[in-house]
N, C-alpha and C positions, 0 to 999 in steps of 0.2 A: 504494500500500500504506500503510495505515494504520498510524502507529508507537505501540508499544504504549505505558503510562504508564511515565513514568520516577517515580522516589524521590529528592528532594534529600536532603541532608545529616541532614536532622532528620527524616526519615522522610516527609515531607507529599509527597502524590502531584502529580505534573506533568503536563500531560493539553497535546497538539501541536493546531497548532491548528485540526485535522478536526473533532478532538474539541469544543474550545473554539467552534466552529461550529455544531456539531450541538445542543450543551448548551445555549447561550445561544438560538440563535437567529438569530445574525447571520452574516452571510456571511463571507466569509476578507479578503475585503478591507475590509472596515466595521472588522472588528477591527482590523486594521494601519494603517488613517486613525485612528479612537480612539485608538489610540495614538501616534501619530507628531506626528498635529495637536493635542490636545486631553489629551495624559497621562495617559486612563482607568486606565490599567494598567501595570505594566512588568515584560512576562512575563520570566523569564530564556532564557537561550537554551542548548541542547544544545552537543553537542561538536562536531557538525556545523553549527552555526549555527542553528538551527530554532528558533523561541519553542515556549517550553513555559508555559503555565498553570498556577496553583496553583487548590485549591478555592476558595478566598479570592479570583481573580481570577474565577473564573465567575461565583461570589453576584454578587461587584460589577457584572459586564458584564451580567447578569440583571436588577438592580434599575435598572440604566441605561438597558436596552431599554426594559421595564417604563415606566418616565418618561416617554424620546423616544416612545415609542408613544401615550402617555397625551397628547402635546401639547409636549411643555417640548421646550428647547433644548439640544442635547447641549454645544453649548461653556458652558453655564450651572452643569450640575447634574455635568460630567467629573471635576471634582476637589472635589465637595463631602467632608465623611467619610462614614464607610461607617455610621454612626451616624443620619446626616442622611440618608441614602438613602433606608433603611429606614423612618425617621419620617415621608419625603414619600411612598412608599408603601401605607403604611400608611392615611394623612390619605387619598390618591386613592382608597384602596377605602372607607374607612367614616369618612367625615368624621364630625368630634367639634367640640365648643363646647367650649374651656377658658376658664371663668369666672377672674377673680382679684378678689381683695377691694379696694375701694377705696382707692385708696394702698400698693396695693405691690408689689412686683417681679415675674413671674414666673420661675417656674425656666427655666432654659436648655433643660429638654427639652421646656416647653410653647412653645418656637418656632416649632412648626410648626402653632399655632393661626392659622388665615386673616386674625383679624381685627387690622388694621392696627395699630389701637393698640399691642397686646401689642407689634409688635417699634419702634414709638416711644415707648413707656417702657422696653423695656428699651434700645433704643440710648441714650438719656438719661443713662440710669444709670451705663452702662457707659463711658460719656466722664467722665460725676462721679469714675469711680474709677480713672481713667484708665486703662482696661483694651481697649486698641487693639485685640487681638486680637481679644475679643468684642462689641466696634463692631464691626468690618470681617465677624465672623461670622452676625451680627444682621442687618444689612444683604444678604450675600449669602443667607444664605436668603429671607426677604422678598423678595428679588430673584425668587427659582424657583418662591415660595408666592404671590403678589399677581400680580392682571396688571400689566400696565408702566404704564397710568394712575392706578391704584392705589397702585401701589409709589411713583412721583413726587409725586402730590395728596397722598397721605394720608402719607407714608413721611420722604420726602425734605426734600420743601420746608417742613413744618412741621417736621422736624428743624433744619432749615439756619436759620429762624426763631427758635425756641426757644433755640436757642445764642447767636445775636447775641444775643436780650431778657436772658439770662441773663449776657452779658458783659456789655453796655451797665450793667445796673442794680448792676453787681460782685459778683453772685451765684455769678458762674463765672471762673475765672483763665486768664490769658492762654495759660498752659500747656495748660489743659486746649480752653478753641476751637481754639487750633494744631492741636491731638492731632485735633479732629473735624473741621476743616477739610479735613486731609491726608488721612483717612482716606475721606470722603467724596467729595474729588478724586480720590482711586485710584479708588473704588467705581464712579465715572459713566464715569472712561474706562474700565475692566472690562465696564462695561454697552454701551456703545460698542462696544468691539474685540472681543466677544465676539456679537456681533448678527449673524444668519444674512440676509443680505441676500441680492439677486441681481447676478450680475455687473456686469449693464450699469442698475444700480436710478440712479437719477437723483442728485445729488451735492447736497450741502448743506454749505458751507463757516462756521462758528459761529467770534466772536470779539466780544472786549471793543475798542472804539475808543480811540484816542493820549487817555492820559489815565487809562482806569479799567481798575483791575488786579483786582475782584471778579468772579472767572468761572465761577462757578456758577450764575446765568443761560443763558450761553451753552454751557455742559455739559449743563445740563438740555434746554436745546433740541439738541441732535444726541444725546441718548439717547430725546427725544421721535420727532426724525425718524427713528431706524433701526426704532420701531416701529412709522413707519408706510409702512419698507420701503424709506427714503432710505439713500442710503451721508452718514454724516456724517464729517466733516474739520474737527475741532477745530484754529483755530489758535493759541487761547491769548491771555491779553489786552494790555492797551496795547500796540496794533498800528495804524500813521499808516495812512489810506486807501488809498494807492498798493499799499502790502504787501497788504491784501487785494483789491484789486482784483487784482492782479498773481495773487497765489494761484488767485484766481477765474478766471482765464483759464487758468492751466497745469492746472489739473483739469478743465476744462468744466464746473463748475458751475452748474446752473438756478437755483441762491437764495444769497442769503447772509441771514446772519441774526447780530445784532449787539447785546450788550447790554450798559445800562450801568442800574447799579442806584441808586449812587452820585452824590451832585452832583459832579461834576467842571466846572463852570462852562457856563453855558448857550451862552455864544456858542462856546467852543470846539466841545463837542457838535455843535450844527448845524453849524458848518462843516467836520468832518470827516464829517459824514451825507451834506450834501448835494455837495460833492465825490468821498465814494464813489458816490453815485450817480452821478455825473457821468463818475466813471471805469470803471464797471463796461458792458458791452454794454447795451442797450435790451432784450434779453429776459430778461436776470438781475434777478431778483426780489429786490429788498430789503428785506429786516423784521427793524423795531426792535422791541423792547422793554424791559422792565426799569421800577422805580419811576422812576428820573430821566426816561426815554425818554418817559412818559404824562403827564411835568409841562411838557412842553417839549412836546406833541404840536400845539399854534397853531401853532407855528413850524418844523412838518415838512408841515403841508396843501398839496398841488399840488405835492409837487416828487416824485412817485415813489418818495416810501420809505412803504412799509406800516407803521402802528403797530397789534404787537396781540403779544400770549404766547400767542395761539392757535393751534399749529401745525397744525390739523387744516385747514387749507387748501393744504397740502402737497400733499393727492392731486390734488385742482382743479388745482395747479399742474403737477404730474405729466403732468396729462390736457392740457394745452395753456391750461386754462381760466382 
């Protein structure tokens, strides 16, 4: 038996969730994983326990189907606002070109313009004015608006870029890199922990080697591999061989992958490369990269560590290949 709508406090109607089923679209239990895993919603509950739905919860779990249907990723787009929902909506039925005049900002509402630039000048900006919030909001849509090689090439890394040149040359304060630093290490592990893999998807272990503590390299590469269906296992950087090997064996990982961007001395480098490889199985796959890793690439030839920032050999590896 279907329970009829209830009326909270303020009058706004409560709808159980047959109802919330029927309306949206989604089945009874889609809606109770959205919410339990992913925070879509947080209906309240009756006096008997039961969730009850507001109007305002059905638009939302409407415009969320509407998305996951369209392609996207429900743990991506589950707690964007309900502002931003509607904007990606909108964009998926009747894309638009939002022009801006050279040299200047766009508005926050034209964020949902596709094209890359738009949300790397406004992440720019929004670190100039140190306004963390709309970094990290800028980034998450570009995250649901770009595909994932796009969001990285065009997005990411010439942000992560931009920021050093602009601190290196004293253009930017130390305060303000900090602020875009952090903000974009939340961002890649978000990208990371929220990547719809499959259970038994093959492992990919990422880390910076004893020595170098810049690990946005090796971030960028385990949010490159979960797109390409890898489960990635960040373990964060200046990490001695043994720890990653060790790591590498308690998860069965098919690859590691290691980056140092930074000169941290050539002979130590190699000797902690070539020692991981020494420690690691004979079918674990090793690959360097990073600027330092392709200045020192003579002195990694023949010993079984791969040099390249090209992860799209991932699937090959996948494949046995």
């Amino acid at each position: 038996m279907v329970m009829p709508m209830d009326e909270d406090t303020e009058g706004r109607f409560r709808h159980p969730i047959g109802v919330a089923s029927r309306r949206t679209g989604l089945s009874a239990s889609v809606l109770r994983a959205w919410e339990r895993r992913y925070g879509a919603v947080e209906p309240t509950r009756s006096k008997g326990g039961q969730r009850l739905y507001s109007d305002s919860d059905l638009q939302r779990l409407s415009l969320l189907k509407r998305l996951v249907d369209e392609g996207r990723s429900i743990s991506q787009v589950a707690n964007l606002p309900q502002e931003d929902l509607q904007e990606l909506a909108e964009l998926q039925a009747a894309p638009t070109e939002v022009s801006a005049t050279p040299g200047t900002v766009p508005a926050t509402s034209e964020l949902s313009d596709p094209d890359p630039d738009t949300f790397l000048t406004r992440a720019l900006e929004a670190t100039q004015e140190m306004n963390q919030e709309l970094l990290h909001r800028t980034l998450t849509r570009a995250a649901v608006v770009l595909r994932p090689d796009i969001l990285i090439g065009r997005v990411v890394v010439p942000f992560l870029t931009r920021i050093g040149e602009l601190w290196e040359t004293g253009r930017m304060g130390a305060a303000q890199e900090h602020l875009a630093s952090g903000v974009v290490r939340r961002f890649l592990e978000w990208l990371i922990g929220t990547a719809e893999v499959e259970p038994d998807a093959p492992v990919l272990l990422t880390a910076t080697p004893r020595g170098h503590r810049h690990e946005f390299g090796a971030l960028i590469a385990g949010a490159r591999a979960t797109e390409l269906g890898w489960k990635a296992i960040c373990l964060g950087p200046d990490l001695p061989a043994d720890e990653i090997a060790s790591a590498a064996r308690t998860t069965g990982a098919r690859a590691v992958a290691v980056s140092a961007i930074h000169d941290g001395g050539e002979r130590a480098l190699v000797h902690e490369l070539t020692r991981l490889r020494t420690l690691l199985p004979d079918e674990v796959r090793l690959l360097a990269g990073g600027r330092f890793v392709h200045q020192i690439r003579h002195r990694l030839d023949g010993v079984g560590i791969e040099v390249t920032d090209d992860l799209s050999i991932l699937p090959k590896i996948s494949r046995g290949a």
